[in-house]
C-alpha positions as CSV (number, residue, x, y, z in Angstrom):
1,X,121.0,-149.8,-108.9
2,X,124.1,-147.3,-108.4
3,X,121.8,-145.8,-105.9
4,X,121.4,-149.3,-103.8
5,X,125.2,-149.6,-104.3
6,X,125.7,-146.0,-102.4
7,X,123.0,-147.2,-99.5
8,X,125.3,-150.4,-99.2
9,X,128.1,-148.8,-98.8
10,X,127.5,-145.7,-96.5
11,X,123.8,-146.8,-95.7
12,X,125.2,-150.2,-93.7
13,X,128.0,-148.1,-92.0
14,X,125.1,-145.4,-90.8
15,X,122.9,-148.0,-89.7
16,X,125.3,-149.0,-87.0
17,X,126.3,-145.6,-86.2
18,X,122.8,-144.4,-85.9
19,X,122.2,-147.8,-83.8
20,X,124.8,-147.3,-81.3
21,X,124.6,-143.6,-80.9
22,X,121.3,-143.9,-80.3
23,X,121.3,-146.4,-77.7
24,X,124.5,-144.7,-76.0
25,X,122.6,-141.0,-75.7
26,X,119.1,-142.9,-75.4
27,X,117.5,-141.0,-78.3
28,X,114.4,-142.3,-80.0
29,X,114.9,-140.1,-82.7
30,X,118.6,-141.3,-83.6
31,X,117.1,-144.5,-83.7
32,X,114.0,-143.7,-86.0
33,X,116.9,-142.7,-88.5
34,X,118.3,-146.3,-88.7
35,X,114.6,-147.6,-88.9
36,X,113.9,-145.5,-91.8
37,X,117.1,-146.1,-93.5
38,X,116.2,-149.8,-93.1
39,X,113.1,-149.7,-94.6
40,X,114.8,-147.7,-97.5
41,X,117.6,-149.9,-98.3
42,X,114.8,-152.9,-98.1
43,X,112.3,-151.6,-100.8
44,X,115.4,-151.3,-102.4
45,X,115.9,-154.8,-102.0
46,X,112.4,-156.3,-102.9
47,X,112.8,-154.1,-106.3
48,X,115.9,-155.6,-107.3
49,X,115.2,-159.6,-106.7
50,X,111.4,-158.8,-108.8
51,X,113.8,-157.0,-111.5
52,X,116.3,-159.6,-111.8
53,X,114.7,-162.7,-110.7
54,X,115.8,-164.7,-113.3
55,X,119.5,-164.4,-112.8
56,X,118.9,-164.2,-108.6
57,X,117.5,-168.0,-108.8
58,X,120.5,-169.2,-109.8
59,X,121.8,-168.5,-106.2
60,X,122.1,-172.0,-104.8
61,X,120.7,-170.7,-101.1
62,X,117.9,-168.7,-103.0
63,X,115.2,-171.5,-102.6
64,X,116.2,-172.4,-99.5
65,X,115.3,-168.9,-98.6
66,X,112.5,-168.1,-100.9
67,X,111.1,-171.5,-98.2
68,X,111.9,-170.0,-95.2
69,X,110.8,-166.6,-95.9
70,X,107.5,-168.4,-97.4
71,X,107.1,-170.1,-94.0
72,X,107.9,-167.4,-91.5
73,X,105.3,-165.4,-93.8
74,X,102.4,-167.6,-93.2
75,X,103.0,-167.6,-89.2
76,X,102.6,-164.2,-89.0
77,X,99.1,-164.9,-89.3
78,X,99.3,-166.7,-85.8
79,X,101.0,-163.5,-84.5
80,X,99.1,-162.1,-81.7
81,X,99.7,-158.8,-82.6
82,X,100.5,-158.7,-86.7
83,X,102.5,-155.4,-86.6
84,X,105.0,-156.1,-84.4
85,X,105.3,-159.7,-86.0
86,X,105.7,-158.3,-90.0
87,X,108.2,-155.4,-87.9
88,X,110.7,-158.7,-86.9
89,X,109.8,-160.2,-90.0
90,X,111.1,-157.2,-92.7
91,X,114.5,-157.9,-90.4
92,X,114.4,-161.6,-92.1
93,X,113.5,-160.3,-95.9
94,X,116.4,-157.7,-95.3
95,X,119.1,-159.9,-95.1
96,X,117.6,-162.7,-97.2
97,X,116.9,-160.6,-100.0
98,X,119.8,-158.5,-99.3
99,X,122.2,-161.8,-100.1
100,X,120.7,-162.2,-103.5
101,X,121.1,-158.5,-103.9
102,X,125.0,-159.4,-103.2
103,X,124.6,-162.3,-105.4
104,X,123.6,-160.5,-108.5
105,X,126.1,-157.8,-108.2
106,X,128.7,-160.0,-107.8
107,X,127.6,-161.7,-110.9
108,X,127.4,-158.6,-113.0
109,X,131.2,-157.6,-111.5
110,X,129.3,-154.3,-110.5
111,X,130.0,-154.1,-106.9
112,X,132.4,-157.4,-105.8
113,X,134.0,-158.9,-103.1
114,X,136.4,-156.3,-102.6
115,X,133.7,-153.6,-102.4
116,X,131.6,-155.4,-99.9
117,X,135.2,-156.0,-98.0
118,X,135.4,-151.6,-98.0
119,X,131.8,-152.1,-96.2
120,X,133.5,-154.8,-93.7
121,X,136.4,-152.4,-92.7
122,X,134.4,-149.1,-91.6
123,X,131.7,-151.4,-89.6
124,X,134.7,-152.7,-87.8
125,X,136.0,-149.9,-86.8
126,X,132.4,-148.0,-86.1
127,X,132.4,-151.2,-83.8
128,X,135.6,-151.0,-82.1
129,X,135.2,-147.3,-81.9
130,X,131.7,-147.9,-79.5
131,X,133.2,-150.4,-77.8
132,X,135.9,-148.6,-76.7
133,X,133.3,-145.4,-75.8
134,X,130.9,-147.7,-73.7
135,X,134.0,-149.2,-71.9
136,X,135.9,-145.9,-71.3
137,X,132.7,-144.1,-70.4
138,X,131.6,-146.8,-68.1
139,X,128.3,-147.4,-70.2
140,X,129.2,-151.0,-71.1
141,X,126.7,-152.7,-68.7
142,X,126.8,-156.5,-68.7
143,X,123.6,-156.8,-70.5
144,X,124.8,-154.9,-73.0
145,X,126.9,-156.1,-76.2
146,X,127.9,-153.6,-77.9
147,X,128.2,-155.2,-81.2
148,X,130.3,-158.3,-80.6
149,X,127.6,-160.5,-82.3
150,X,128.0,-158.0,-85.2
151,X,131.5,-158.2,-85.5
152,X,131.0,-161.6,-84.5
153,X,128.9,-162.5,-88.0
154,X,131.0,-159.9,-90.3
155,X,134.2,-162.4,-89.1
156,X,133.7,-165.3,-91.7
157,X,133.8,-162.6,-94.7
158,X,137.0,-161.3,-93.0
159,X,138.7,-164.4,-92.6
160,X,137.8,-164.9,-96.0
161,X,140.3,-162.1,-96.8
162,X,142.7,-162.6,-94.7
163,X,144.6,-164.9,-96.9
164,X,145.7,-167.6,-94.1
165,X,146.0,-164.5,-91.5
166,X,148.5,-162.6,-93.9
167,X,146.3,-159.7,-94.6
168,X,144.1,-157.7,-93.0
169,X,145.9,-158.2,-89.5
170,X,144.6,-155.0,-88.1
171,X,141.2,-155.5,-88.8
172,X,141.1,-158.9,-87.2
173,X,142.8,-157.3,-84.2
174,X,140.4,-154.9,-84.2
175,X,137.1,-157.9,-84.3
176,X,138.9,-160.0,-81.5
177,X,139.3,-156.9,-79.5
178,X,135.7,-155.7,-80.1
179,X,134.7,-159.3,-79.3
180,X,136.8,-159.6,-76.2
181,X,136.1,-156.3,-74.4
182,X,132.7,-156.6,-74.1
183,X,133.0,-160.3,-72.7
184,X,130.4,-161.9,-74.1
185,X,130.9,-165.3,-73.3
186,X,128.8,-166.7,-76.6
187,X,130.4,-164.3,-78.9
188,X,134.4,-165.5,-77.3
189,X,133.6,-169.0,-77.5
190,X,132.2,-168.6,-80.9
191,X,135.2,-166.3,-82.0
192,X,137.9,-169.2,-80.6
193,X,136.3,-172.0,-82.1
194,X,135.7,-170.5,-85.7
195,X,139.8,-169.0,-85.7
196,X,141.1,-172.6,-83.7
197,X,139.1,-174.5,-87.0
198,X,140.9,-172.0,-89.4
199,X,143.6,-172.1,-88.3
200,X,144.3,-176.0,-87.7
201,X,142.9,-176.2,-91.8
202,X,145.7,-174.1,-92.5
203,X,148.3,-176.2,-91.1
204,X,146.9,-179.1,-91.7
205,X,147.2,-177.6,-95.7
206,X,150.7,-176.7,-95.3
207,X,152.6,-176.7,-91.8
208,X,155.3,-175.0,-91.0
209,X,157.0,-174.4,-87.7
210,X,156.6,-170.2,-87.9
211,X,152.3,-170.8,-88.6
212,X,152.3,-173.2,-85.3
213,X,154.2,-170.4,-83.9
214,X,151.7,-167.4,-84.6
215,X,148.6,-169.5,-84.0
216,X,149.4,-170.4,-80.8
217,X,150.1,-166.1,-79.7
218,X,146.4,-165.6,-81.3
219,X,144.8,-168.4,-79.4
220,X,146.8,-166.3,-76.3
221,X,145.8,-163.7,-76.8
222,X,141.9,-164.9,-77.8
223,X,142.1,-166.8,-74.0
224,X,144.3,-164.1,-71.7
225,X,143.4,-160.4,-72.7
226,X,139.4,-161.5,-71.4
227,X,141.0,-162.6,-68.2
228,X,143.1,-159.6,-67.9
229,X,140.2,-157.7,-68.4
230,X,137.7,-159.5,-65.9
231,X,140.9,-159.1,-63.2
232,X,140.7,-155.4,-63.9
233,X,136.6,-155.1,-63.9
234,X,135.5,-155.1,-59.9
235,X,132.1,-155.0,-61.4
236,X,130.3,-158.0,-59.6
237,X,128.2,-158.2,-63.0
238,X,131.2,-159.5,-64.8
239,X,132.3,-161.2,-61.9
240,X,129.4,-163.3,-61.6
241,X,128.7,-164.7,-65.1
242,X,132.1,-166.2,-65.1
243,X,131.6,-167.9,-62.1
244,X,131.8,-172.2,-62.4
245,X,128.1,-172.2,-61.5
246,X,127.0,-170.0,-64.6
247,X,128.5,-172.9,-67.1
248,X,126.7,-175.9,-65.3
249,X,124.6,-177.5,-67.6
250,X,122.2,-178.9,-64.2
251,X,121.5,-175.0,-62.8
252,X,118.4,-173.2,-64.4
253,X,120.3,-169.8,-63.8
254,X,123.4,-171.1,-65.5
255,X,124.0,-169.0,-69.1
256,X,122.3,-166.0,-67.6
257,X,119.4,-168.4,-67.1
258,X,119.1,-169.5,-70.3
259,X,119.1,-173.0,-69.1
260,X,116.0,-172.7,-67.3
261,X,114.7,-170.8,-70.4
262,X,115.7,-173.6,-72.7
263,X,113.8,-176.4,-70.2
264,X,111.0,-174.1,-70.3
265,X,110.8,-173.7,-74.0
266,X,110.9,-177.3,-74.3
267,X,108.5,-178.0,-71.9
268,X,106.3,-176.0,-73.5
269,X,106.5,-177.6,-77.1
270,X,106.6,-180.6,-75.6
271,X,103.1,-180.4,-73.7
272,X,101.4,-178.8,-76.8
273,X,98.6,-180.2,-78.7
274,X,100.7,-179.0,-82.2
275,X,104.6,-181.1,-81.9
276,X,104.9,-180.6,-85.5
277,X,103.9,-177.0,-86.6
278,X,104.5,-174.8,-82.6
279,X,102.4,-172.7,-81.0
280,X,102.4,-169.7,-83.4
281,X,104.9,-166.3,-84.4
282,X,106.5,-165.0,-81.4
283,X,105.5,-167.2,-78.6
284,X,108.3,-167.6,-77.2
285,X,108.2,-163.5,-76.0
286,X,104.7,-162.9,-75.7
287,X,103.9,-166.1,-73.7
288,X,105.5,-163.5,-70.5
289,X,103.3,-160.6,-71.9
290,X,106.5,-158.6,-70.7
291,X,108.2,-156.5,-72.6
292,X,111.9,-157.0,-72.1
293,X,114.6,-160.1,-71.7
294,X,111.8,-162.6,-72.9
295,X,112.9,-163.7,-76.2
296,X,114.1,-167.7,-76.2
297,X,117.9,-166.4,-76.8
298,X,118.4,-169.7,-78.8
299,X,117.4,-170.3,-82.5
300,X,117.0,-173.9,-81.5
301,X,114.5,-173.7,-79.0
302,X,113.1,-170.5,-80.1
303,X,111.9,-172.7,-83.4
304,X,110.9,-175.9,-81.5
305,X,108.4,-173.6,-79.4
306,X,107.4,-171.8,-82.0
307,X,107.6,-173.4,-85.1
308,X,107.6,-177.1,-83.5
309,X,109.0,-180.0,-85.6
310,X,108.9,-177.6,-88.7
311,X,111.0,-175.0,-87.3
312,X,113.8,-177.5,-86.5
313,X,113.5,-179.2,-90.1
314,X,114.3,-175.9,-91.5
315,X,117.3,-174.6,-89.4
316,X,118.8,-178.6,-90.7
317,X,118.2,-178.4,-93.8
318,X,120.5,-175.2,-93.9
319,X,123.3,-177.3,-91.9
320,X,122.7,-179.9,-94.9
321,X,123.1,-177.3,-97.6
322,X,125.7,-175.5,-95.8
323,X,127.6,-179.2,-95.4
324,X,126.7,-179.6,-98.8
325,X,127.8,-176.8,-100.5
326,X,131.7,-176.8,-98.3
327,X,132.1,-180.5,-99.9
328,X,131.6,-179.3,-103.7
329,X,133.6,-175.9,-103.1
330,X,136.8,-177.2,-101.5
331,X,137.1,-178.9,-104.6
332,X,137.9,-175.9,-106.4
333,X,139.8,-173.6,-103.4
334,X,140.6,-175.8,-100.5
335,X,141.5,-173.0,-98.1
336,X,138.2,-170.8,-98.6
337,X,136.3,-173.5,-98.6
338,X,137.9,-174.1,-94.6
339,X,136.0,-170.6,-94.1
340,X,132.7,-172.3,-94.8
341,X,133.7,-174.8,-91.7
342,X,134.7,-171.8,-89.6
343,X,130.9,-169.9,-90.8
344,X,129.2,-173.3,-89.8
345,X,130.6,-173.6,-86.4
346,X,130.1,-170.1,-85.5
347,X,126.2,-170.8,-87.0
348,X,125.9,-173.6,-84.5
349,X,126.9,-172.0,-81.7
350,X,124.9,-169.0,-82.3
351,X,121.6,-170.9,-83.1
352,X,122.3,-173.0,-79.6
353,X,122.4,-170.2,-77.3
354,X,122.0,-166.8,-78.6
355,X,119.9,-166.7,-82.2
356,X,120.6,-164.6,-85.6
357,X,118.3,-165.7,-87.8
358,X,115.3,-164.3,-86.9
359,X,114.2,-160.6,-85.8
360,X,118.3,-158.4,-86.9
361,X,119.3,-157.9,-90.5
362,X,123.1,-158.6,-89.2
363,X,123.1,-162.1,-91.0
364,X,123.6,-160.4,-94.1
365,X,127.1,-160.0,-93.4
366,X,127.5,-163.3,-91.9
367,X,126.3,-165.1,-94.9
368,X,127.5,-162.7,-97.3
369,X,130.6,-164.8,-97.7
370,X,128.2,-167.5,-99.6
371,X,127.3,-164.9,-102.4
372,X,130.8,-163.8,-103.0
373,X,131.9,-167.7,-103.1
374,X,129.2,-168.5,-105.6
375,X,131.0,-166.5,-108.3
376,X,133.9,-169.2,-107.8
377,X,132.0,-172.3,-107.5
């Protein structure tokens, strides 16, 4: 257990660092230390939910998970090749098993919300401090992210913190600015929307003139330092996927082309002799037999192609406990329970057109925020 606590704390931090350094130098063996340490903090994992299964269950999202994982399980067997399958597959048990982990510590007041917030703080900065490298350096290539999603997911647990934007100013300075430098158009839109939602749930709680005031330099500063940024970037990279064409909805090449990606997807799940359970693990990458840029990019139509009707049923089902559990908890704390709104849109957005819940273990910071609410519900 203490040991687990130590891999959470500087383990999570080293995995980005490891991560990012390796992709910036290029170094397989920099990145073979962030899959071991993975693996590490995973076995980790699987021993504690077996040790404390009794007090894990109690988790309301447990079963929820204990289904998916069940399901994602058995499709590995329609994997074309099994290895790399079960290698995207330990990403899922990480963070799902890793949220229980949170969960139980939580419960036994053995490493809490302000622990796991000490986590939150130095994979900011790791982040910001990349972002700033590949941009400086000239290394941030269009293509590239950085880790805007990351910062992206960890946001909900920060805002959780934040107290109505009264603490942790620097820290959500530091995520919008790692968000907005790399422009990453999913990431910014999802960023605006989940602080515009927080922020209207705070006036709408109690207005006042000096909150209108400060909302309205954020959401400023969220919509003009990307622009001041793209009028300072000559790349043509950046210059094309802002263009009007790349957000219309009848271009296949629009979104990068994920629109023609998406029609394909559905195409394909829609011509299929199996609507209800897909065409198997992974089809929606190895149906190019290409190595690179294949993956659907969308949780939606990533699960429709490959998990068919089923798929879908289980990405609602979490809106519905999601949905669900905001209604019971604002009951009790009206203003975190506005964060659950903020994580929900952000969720939706994400599984649309980019995907997190399949094949990274960076969900267990965006969900983290539901195992530190339990203890308060």
């Amino acid at each position: 257990m203490r040991l687990l606590i130590f891999l959470i704390k500087w383990g999570f931090p080293l995995l980005l660092l490891t991560d990012l350094s390796s992709e910036l130098v290029k170094s397989e063996s920099i990145l073979n230390i962030s899959r071991t340490l993975r693996i590490i903090i995973l076995v980790f994992f699987i021993i504690e939910n077996l040790r404390y299964f009794p007090l894990i269950k109690k988790f309301y999202f447990f079963w929820y998970f204990f289904l998916f994982n069940l399901i994602l399980f058995i499709y590995l067997f329609t994997d074309e090749v099994f290895l790399d399958g079960f290698w995207m597959y330990s990403k899922t048990l990480f963070w799902t098993l890793g949220l229980n982990v949170l969960y139980l510590y939580n419960q036994k007041n053995i490493f809490n919300a302000n622990d796991f917030l000490k986590v939150i703080k130095k994979v900011i900065f790791i982040s910001f401090f990349f972002t700033l490298l590949f941009y400086l350096s000239g290394s941030l290539e269009s293509e590239y992210n950085v880790a805007a999603y990351l910062v992206l997911f960890m946001y909900p647990f920060l805002l959780l913190t934040t107290n109505g934007y009264k603490k942790n100013m620097i820290y959500v300075l530091l995520s919008a600015l790692s968000i907005l430098i790399t422009l990453k158009r999913g990431a910014i839109l999802a960023f605006t929307v989940a602080n515009i939602i927080y922020y209207l749930s705070i006036l709408f709680n109690n207005f006042s003139i000096k909150k209108s005031f400060n909302g309205i330099i954020l959401l400023c500063f969220i919509v003009l330092f990307p622009l001041y940024i793209i009028n300072n970037n000559q790349s043509s990279q950046n210059q094309d996927r802002f263009k009007s064409d790349q957000f219309d909805v009848k271009n296949d090449s629009a979104g990068s082309g994920r629109i023609g990606m998406y029609t394909s997807l559905y195409n394909g799940w829609f011509t299929s002799d199996n609507i209800f359970i897909g065409r198997g693990n992974r089809q929606d990458f190895l149906r190019f037999k290409t190595t690179r840029g294949t993956y659907a990019h969308s949780d939606i139509f990533g699960f429709l192609h490959n998990f068919g009707l089923l798929g879908i049923s289980l990405i609602l089902i979490l809106y519905f406990k999601l949905i669900r559990f905001y209604n019971r908890y604002k009951k009790k704390n009206n203003q975190d329970a506005n964060v659950i709104l903020s994580l929900l849109a952000i969720l939706i957005l994400i599984n649309l057109y980019s995907g997190m819940l399949i094949g990274s273990t960076n969900p267990i910071y965006f969900f983290s925020i539901l195992a530190y609410l339990k203890i308060k519900y």
